[in-house]
C-alpha positions as CSV (number, residue, x, y, z in Angstrom):
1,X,-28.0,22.2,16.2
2,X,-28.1,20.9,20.1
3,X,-28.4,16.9,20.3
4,X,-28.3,14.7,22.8
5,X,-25.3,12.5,23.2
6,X,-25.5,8.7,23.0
7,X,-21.9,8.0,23.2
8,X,-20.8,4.1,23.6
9,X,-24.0,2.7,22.1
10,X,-21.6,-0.1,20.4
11,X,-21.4,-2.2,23.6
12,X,-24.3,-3.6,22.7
13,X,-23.4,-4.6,19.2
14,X,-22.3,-8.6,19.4
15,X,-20.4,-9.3,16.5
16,X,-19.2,-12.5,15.0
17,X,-16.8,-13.6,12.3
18,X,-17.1,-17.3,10.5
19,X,-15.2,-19.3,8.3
20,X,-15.3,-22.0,6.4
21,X,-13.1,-24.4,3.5
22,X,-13.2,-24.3,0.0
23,X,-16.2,-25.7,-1.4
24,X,-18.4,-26.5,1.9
25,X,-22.0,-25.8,2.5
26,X,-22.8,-22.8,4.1
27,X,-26.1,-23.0,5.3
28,X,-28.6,-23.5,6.4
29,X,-27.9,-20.4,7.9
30,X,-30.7,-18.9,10.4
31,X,-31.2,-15.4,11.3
32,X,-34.5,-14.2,13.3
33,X,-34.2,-10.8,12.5
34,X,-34.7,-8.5,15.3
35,X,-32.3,-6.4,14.7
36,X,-30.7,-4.4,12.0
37,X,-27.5,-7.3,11.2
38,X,-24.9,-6.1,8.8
39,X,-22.9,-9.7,6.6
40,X,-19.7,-8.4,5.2
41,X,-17.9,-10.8,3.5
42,X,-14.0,-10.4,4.5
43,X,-12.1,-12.8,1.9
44,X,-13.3,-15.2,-0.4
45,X,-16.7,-15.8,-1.9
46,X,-20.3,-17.9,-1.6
47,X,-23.3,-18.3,-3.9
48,X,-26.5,-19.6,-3.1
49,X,-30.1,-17.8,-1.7
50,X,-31.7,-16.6,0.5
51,X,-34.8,-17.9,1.7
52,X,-37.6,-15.5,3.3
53,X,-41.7,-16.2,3.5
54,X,-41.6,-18.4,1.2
55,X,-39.3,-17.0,-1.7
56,X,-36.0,-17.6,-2.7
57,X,-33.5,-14.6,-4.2
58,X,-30.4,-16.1,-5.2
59,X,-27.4,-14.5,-4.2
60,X,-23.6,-14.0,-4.9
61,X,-21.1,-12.6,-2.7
62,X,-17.8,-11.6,-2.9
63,X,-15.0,-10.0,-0.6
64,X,-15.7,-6.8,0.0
65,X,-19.7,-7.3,-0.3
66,X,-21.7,-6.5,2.0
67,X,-25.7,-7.2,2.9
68,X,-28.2,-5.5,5.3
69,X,-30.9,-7.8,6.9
70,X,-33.6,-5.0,8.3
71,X,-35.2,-5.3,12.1
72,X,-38.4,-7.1,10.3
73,X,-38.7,-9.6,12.5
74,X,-38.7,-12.4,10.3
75,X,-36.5,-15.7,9.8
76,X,-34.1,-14.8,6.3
77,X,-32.2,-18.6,5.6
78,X,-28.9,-18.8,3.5
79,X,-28.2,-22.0,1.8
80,X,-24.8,-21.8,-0.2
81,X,-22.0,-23.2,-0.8
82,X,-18.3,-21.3,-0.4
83,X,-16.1,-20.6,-3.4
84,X,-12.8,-22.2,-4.3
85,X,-10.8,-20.1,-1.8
86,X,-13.2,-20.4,0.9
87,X,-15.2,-17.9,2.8
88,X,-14.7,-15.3,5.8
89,X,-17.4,-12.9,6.9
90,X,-18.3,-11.0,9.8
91,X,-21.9,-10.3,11.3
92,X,-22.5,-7.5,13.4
93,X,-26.0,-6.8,15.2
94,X,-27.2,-3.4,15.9
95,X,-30.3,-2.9,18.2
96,X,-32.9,-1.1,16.2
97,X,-33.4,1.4,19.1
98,X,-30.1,2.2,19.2
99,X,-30.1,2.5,15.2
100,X,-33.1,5.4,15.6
101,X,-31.1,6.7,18.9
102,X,-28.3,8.0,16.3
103,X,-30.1,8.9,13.5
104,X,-32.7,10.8,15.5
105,X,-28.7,12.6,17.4
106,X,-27.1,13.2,13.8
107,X,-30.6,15.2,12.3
108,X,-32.2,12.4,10.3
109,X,-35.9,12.6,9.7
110,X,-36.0,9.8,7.9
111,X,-34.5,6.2,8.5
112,X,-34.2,3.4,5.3
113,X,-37.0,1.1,4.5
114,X,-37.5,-2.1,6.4
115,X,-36.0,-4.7,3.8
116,X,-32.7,-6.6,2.3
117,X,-30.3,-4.0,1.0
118,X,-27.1,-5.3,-1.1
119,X,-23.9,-3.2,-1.8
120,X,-21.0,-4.9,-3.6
121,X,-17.8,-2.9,-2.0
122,X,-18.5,0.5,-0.3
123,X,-15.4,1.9,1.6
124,X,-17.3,3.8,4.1
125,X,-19.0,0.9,5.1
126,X,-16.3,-1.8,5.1
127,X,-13.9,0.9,7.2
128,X,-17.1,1.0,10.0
129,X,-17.2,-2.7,10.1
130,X,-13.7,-3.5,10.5
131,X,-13.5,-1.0,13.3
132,X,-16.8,-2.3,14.9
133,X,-16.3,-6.4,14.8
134,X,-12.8,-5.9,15.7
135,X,-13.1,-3.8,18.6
136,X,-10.4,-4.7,20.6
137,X,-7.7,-3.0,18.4
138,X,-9.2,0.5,18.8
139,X,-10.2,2.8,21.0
140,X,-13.7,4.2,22.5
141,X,-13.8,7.3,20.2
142,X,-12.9,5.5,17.1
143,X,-15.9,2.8,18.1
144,X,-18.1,6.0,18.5
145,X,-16.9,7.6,15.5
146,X,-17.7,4.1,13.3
147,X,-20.8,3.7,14.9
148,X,-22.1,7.2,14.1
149,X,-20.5,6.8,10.8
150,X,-22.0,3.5,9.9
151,X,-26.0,4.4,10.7
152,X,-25.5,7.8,8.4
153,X,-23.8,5.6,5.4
154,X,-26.4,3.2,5.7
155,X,-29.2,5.9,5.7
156,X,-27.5,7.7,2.8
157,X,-27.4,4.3,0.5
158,X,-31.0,3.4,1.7
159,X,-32.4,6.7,0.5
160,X,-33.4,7.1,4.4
161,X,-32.4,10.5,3.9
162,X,-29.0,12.9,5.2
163,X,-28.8,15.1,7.9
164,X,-29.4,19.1,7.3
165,X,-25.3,19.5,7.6
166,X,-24.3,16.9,5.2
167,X,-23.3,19.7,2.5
168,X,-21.5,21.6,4.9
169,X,-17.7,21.4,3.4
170,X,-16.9,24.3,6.0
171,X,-13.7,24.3,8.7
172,X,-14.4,25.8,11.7
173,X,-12.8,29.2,12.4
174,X,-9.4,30.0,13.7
175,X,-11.5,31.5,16.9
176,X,-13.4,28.9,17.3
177,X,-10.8,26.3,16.8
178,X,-8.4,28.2,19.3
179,X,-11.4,27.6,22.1
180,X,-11.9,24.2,20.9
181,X,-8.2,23.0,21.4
182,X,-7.8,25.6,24.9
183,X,-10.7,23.2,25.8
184,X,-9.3,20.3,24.7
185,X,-5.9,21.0,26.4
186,X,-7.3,21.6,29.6
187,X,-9.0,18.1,30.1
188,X,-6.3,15.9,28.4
189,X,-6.4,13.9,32.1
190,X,-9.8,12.6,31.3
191,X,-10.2,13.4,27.1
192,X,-13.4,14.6,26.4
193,X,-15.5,12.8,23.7
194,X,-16.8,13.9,20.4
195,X,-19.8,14.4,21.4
196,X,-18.9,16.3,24.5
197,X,-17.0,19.1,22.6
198,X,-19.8,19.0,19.8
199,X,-22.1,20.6,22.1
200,X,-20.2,23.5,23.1
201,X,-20.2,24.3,19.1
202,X,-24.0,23.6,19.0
203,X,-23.5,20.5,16.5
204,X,-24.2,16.8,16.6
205,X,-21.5,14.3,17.1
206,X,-21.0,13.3,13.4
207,X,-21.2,16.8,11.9
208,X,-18.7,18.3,14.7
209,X,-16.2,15.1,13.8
210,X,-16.5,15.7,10.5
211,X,-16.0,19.4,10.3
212,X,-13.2,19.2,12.9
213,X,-11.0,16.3,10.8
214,X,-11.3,19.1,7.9
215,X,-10.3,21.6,10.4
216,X,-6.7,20.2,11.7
217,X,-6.6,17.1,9.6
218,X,-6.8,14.2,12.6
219,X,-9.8,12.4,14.4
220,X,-10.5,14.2,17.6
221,X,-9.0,10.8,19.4
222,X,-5.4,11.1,17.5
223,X,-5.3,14.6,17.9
224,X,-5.9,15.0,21.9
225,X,-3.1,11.9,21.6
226,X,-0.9,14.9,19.5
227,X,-1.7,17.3,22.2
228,X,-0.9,15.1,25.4
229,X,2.4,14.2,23.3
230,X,3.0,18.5,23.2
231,X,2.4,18.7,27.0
232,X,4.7,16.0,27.5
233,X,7.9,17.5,26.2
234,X,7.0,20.0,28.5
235,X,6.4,18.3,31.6
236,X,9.5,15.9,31.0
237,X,11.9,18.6,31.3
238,X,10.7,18.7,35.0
239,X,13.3,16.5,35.8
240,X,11.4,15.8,39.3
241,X,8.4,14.1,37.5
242,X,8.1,9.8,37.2
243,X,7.1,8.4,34.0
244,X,4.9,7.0,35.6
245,X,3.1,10.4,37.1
246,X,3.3,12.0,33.8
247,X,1.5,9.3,32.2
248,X,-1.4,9.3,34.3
249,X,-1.3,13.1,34.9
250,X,-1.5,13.7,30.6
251,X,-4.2,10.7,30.4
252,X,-2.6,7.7,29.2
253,X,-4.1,4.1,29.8
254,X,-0.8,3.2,31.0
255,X,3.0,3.9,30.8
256,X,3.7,1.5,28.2
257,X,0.7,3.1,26.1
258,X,2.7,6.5,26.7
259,X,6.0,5.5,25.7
260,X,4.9,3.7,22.5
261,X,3.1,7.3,21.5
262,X,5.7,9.2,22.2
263,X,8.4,7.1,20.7
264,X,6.1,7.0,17.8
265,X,6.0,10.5,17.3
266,X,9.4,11.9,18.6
267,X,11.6,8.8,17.2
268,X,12.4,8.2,20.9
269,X,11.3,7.2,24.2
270,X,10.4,9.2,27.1
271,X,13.4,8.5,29.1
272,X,15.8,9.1,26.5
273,X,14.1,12.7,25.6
274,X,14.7,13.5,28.8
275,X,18.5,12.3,29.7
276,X,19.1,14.1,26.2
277,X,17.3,17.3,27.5
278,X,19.7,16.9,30.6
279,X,22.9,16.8,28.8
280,X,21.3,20.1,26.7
281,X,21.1,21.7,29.8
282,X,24.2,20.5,31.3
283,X,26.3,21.7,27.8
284,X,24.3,25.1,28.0
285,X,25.6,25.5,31.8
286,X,28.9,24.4,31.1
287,X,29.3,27.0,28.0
288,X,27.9,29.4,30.3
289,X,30.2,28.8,33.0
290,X,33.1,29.0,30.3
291,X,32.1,32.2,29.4
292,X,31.9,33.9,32.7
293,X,35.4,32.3,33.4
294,X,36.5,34.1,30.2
295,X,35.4,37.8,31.0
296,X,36.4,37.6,34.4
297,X,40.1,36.4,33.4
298,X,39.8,39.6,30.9
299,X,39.2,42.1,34.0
């Protein structure tokens, strides 16, 4: 299946997180929905209603629950009051056009119905949130994955339908997973994204990221980070090369990003992989040297 990639659409997704003391009023709360916004309560709880054209639907939250206001474009009013161990919630805002943008990339016909949807705890969703409101602790590709992840959960729970590949519980070939990662390891400099290497399989973003975690096990994001840390044992026995160089030449945001992956990985830092490849390589010349000395005091 070609699609078109809409990578990055999550720039324009404010988010916001209040919170508020034990026992306080939480409302009135106004949202003029023009958007699709996603409540997720984080910690604590709240009880109260919901006010929209005229009717009132009383609600209870607790942590973990979370509430979809549809793009309807009317005004939905919470009046409540927080529990005894206060209340924490985040609100996210996705443009509606960007919700169709990637359904319509991921294969659904069929978005959910415009109105209030309630879900008590849903993993899936929670994990998306989390990644989404608090942005600045991940990278680009996970914010895409999330984002891609979070419009086919909601579609799924809505009964707005799931794309053709859903049921595919497939890994991709060794072939084709031997050109994916030759592809991969030639653009580690600038990392492709998941929806750049999804089109050279024929797939959308979701059902390539999905199919290639099953594949090797990682995100695409961690496992370019696995194969930048491969090339880097290489390149740091050239002796010749900064830190520096090599982080830039293997893609890293910066030097410091590079040495807390590989130190994370190898149990070391770049530096000391290399003065300890040295000393290898100084023994190994030094036994060889020996040896040579030997036979030629046996002639």
């Amino acid at each position: 299946m070609q699609t078109t990639a809409t990578p990055h659409l999550h720039y324009s997704w404010p988010s916001f997180t209040r919170e508020m003391a034990a026992e306080s009023t939480t409302g009135p709360i106004f949202m003029k929905n023009v958007a699709v916004s996603l409540l997720h309560m984080e910690s604590g709880s709240v009880h109260g209603r919901w006010v929209c054209r005229g009717k009132e639907v009383a609600t209870q939250g607790d942590a973990g629950s979370i509430r979809l206001n549809p793009a309807d474009g009317e005004e939905h009013v919470l009046i409540g009051r927080s529990g005894g161990r206060g209340l924490r919630y985040s609100t996210l805002i996705v443009p509606f056009s960007d919700f169709q943008s990637l359904a319509v990339a991921d294969g659904l016909t069929m978005l959910p119905e415009p109105r209030v949807f309630e879900w008590p705890h849903d993993s899936t969703l929670q994990r998306c949130l989390w990644v989404l409101s608090k942005s600045c602790l991940d990278t680009d590709a996970d914010r895409d994955e999330a984002a891609r992840s979070l419009v086919l959960r909601v579609a799924e729970l809505t009964g707005g339908g799931q794309p053709e590949w859903a049921a595919d519980e497939g890994c991709f070939s060794s072939r084709t997973l031997g050109h994916l990662v030759a592809y991969i390891d030639s653009h580690l400099r600038v990392a492709p994204t998941a929806a750049d290497v999804a089109m050279l399989c024929g797939l959308s973003p979701s059902h390539f990221a999905r199919k290639f975690r099953r594949s090797v096990g990682l995100s695409l994001h961690r496992f370019v980070n696995r194969r930048r840390i491969s090339a880097a044992l290489e390149l740091l026995k050239e002796q010749e090369t900064p830190l520096s160089h090599a982080s830039l030449d293997l893609g890293f945001s910066s030097q410091s990003h590079f040495t807390q992956l590989f130190s994370s990985a190898t149990g070391m830092s770049p530096a000391k992989y290399r003065r300890q490849f040295r000393r290898r390589i100084a023994r190994s010349m030094t036994l060889s040297q020996r040896s040579r000395g030997l036979r030629t005091a046996h002639k």
